[in-house]
C-alpha positions as CSV (number, residue, x, y, z in Angstrom):
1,X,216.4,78.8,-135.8
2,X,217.8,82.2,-135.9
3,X,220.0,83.9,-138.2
4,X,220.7,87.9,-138.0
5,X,222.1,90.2,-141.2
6,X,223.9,93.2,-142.0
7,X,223.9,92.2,-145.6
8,X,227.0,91.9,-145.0
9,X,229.1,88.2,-147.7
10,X,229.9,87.3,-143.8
11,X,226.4,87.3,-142.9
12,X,224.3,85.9,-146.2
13,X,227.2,83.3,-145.2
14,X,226.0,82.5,-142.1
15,X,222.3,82.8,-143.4
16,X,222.6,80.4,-145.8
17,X,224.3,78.2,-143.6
18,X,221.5,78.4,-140.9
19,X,218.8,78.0,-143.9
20,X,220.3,74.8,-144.5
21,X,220.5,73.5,-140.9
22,X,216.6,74.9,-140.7
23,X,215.7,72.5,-143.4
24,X,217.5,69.5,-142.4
25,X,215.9,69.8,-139.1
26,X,212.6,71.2,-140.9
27,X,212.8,73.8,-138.3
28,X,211.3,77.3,-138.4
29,X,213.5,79.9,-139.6
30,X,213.6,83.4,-138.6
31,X,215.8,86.3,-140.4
32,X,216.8,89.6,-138.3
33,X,217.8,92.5,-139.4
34,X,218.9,94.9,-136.5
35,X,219.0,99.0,-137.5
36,X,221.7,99.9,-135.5
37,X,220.3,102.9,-133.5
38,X,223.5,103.4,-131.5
39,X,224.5,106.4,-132.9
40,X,220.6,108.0,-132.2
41,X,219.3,108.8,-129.0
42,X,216.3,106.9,-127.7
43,X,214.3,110.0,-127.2
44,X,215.1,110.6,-130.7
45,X,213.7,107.4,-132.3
46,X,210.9,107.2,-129.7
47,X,209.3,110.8,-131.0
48,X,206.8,111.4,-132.9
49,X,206.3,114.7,-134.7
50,X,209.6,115.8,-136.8
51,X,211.6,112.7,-136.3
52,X,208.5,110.4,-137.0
53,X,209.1,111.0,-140.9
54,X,212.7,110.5,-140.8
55,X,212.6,106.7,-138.4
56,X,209.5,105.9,-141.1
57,X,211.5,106.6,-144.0
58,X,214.7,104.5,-142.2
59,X,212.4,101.6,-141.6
60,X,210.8,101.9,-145.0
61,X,214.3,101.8,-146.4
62,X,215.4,98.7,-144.1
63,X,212.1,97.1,-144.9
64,X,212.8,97.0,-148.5
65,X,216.5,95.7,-148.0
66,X,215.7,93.0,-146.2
67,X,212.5,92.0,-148.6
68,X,215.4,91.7,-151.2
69,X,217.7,90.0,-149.7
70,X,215.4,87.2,-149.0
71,X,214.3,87.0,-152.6
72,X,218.0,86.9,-153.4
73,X,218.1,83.6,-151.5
74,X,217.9,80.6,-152.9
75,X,215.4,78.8,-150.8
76,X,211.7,78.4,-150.3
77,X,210.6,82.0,-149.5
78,X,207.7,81.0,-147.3
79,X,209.8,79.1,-144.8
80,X,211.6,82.5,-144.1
81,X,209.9,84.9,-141.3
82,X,212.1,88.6,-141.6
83,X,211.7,90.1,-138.6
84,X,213.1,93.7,-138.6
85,X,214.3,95.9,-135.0
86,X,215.7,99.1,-133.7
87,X,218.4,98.9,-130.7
88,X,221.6,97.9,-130.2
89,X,222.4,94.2,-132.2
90,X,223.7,91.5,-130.1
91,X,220.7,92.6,-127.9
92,X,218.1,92.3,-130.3
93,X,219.5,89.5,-131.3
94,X,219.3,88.1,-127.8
95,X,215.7,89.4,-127.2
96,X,214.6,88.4,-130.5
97,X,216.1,84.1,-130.1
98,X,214.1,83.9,-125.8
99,X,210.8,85.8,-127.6
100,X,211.0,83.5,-130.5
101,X,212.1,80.1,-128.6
102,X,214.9,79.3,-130.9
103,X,217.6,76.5,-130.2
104,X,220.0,77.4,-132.0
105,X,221.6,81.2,-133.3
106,X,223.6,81.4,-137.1
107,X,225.6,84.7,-137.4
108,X,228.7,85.4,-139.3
109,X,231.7,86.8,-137.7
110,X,235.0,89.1,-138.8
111,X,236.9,87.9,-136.4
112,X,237.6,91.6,-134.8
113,X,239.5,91.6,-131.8
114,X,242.3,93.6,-129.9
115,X,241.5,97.5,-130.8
116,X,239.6,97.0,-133.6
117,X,237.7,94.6,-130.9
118,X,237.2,96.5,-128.0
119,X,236.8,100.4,-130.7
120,X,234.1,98.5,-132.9
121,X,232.8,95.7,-130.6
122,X,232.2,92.3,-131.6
123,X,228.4,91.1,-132.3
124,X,229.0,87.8,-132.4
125,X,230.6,87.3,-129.2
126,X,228.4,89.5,-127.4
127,X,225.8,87.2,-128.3
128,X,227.8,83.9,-127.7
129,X,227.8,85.9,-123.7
130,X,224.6,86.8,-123.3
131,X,222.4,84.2,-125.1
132,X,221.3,81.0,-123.5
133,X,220.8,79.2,-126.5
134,X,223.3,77.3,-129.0
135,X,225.1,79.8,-131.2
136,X,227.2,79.2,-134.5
137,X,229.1,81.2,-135.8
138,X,230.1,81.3,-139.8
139,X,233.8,82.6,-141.0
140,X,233.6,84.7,-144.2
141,X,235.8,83.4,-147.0
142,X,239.1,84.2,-146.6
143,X,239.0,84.5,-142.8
144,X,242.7,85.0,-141.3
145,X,242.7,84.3,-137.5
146,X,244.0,87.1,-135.4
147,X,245.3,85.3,-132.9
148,X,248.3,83.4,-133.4
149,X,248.6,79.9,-133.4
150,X,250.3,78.0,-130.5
151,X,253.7,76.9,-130.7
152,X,253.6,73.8,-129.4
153,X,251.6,70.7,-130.1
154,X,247.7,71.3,-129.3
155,X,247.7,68.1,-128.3
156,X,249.7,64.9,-127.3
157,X,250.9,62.4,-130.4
158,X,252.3,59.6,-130.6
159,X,255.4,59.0,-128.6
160,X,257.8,57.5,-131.7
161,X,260.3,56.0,-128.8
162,X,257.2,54.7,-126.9
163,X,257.3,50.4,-126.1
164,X,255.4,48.8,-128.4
165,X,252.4,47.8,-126.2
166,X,251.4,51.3,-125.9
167,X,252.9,52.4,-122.8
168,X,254.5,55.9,-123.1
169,X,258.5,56.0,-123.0
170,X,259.8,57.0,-119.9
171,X,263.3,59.4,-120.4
C-alpha cells in the first residue's frame, strides 16, 4: 500500500483512507512525499558545492514536514514507512509503488481538468496512466465535478408501459 502527500486536506484524505485499507488488509504501508523539483534544473539539484547547502536545507525542511504529519495521524506510527523524493510526482509516485511492490495506490485528487488541467497538470491521473498497479483515488470534501452530468438516463429503468412478465414494450 501506497499513499503520496502534499499536505495538502485532499491528501491527509486520501492517506487516511489508504491507512485504513492497510490495516484491514494488515498490509504494509508506505507514505511519499515528492519535493517537486520541476521548477529546478537537474544539474542544479545534482551539484554539490553552493547548491549542496541549499537541496540539504530543502530536504531537512521536507524531512521534518513529513515526520509531523505522520505524528499528526491517528494510527500506529510504526506501521508507517515515510519515504521522501526529488523529481517530478506522478513519476516518483510511479517509481516509488514497482520498487516497493505495492498493489494498490491512495492519492487525493482536485479534480482539475480543462485549462486549469492541461496549465497545472493533474497527478492523479498521470499516475492512474502510467502505473500498473490498482490506484484509488480520494475526493476532498466538498468536491464539485467539473464535468457536467449527462442528460439523459445513465442507464436503462424500468419501462412503466412494459407487459407485465418483463418483456420490454414495444411502441
Amino acid at each position: 500500500m501506497l499513499a503520496s502527500t502534499d499536505f495538502s486536506e485532499a491528501s491527509r484524505k486520501a492517506v487516511l483512507h489508504g491507512l485504513w485499507v492497510a490495516t484491514q488488509a494488515n498490509a504494509d504501508f508506505h507514505l511519499l512525499h515528492v519535493f517537486d523539483s520541476m521548477d529546478i534544473p537537474e544539474n542544479v539539484i545534482a551539484k554539490e558545492g553552493r547548491y549542496a547547502s541549499l537541496r540539504r536545507e530543502i530536504n531537512e525542511d521536507a524531512t521534518q514536514r513529513l515526520e509531523a504529519f505522520v505524528q499528526s495521524l491517528d494510527t500506529d506510527h510504526s506501521r508507517v514507512h515515510s519515504h521522501l523524493s526529488w523529481g517530478t510526482p506522478w513519476k516518483e509516485i510511479c517509481r516509488a509503488a514497482q520498487h516497493l511492490s505495492v498493489d494498490l495506490i491512495t492519492l487525493g485528487t482536485v479534480g482539475r481538468s480543462g485549462i486549469k488541467g492541461v496549465l497545472l497538470g493533474n497527478t492523479a491521473e498521470q499516475v492512474l496512466g502510467t502505473c500498473d498497479c490498482s490506484i484509488l483515488t480520494v475526493k476532498p470534501d466538498g468536491f464539485v465535478s467539473p464535468i457536467e452530468p449527462a442528460s439523459w438516463p445513465l442507464h436503462p429503468g424500468p419501462n412503466p408501459g412494459a407487459a407485465s412478465h418483463g418483456e420490454p414494450e414495444v411502441r
